[in-house]
C-alpha positions as CSV (number, residue, x, y, z in Angstrom):
1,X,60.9,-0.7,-94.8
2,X,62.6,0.2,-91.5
3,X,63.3,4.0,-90.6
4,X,66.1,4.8,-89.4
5,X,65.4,7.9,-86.5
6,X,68.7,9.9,-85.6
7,X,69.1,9.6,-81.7
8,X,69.4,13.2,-79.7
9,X,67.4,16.5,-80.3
10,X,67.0,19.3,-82.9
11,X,68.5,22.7,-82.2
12,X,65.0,23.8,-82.2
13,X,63.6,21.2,-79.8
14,X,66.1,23.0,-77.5
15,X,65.6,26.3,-78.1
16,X,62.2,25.5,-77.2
17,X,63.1,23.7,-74.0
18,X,65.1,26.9,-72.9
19,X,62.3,29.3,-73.5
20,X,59.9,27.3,-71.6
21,X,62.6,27.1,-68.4
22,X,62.9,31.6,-69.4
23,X,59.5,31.9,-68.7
24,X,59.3,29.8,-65.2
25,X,62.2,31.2,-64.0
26,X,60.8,34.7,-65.0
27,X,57.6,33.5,-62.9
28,X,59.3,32.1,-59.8
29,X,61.6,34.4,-58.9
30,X,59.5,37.1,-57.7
31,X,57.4,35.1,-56.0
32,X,60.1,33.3,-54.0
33,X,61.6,37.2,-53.3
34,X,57.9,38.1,-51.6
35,X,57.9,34.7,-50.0
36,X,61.2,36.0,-48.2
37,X,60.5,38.9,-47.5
38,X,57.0,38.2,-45.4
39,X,59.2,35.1,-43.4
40,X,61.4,37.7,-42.4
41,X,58.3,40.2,-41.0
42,X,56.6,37.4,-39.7
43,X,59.6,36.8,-37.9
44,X,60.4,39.8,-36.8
45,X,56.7,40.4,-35.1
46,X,57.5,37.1,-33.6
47,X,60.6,38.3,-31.6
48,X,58.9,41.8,-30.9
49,X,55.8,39.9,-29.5
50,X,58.3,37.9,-27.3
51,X,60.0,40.9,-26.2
52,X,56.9,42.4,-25.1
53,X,55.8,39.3,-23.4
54,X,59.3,39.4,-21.5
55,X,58.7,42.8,-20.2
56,X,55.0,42.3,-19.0
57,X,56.7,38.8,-17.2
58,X,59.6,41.3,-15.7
59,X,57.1,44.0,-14.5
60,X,55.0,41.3,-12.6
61,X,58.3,40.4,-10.6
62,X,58.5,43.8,-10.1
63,X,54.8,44.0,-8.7
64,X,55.3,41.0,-6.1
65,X,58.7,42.2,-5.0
66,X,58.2,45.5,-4.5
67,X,54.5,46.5,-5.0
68,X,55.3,48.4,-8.0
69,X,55.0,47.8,-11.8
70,X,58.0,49.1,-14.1
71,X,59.6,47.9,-17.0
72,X,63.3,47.3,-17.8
73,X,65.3,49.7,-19.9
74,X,66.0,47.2,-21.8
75,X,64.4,44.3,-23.0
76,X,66.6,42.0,-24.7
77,X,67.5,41.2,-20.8
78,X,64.5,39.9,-19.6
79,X,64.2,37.1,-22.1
80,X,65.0,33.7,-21.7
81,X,66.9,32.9,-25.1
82,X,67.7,36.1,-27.1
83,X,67.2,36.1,-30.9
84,X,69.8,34.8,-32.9
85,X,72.1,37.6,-33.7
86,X,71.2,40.0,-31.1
87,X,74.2,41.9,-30.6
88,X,74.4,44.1,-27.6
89,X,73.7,47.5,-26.4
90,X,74.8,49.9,-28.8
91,X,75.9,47.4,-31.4
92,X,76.6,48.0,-35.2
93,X,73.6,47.0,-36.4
94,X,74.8,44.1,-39.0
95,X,73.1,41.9,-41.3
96,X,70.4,39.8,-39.7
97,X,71.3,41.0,-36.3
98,X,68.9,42.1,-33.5
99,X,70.2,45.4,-31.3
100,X,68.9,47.8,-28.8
101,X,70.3,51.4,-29.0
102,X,70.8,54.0,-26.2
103,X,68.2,56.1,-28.3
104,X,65.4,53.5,-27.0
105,X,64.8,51.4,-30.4
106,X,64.9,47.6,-31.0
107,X,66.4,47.9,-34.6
108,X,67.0,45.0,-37.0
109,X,68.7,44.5,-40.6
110,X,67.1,42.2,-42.8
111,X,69.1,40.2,-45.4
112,X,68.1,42.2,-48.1
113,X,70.1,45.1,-46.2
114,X,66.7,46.8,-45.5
115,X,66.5,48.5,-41.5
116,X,63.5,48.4,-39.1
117,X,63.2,49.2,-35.9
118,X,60.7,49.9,-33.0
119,X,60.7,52.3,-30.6
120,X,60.6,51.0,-27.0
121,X,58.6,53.0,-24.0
122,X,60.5,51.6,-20.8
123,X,58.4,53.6,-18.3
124,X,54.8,51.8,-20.2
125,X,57.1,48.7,-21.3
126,X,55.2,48.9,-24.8
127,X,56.6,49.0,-28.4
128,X,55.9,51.4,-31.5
129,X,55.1,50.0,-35.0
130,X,58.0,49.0,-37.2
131,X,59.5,52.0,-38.9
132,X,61.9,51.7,-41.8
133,X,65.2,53.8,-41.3
């Protein structure tokens, strides 16, 4: 005797399918949302670790030209190739953009809308830890 199987699949076989695909997306998500979030902090200590390195570079010009060691007031213009987005001096501060306030702060906005910044010492050319504001 032959059988005779019906092509496609159950309701049920799909239900199941689509509880399965629940539960990984239910899984993943978060993960992916930390995964995010620590790219965007190990990218922001990258830029803030290029910023210092600018400043040191600057006040070691500053050393051979004129025998003294000071810093700039600001740091974005000692680099060689500012970070993407880096608006200006007194800038909104707007998503993903870099900016350096009159107040004496490297600030940045995250994509998730969340602000940091960093307070800059121009007369010891360091920078504070990351403060959320």
């Amino acid at each position: 005797m032959k059988k005779l199987f019906k092509e496609g699949f159950t309701l049920i076989e799909l239900v199941i399918i689509m509880v399965v695909l629940g539960i990984l997306a239910a899984v993943a998500i978060p993960k992916m949302g930390g995964t995010i979030s620590s790219s965007e902090e190990a990218a922001e200590n990258t830029i803030i670790a290029s910023l210092q390195s600018a400043v040191e570079v600057y006040a070691m010009d500053q050393v051979v030209a004129n025998s003294v060691k000071s810093y700039p007031s600001n740091p974005f213009e000692q680099m060689d190739k500012v970070p993407d987005g880096y608006s200006g001096l007194g800038a909104p501060d707007l998503d993903g953009e870099w900016t350096f306030t009159s107040e004496g702060y490297v600030a940045h906005q995250r994509n998730d809308n969340s602000k940091y910044k960093w307070f800059y010492n121009d007369s010891l050319g360091t920078f504070g830890d990351r403060v959320a504001y």
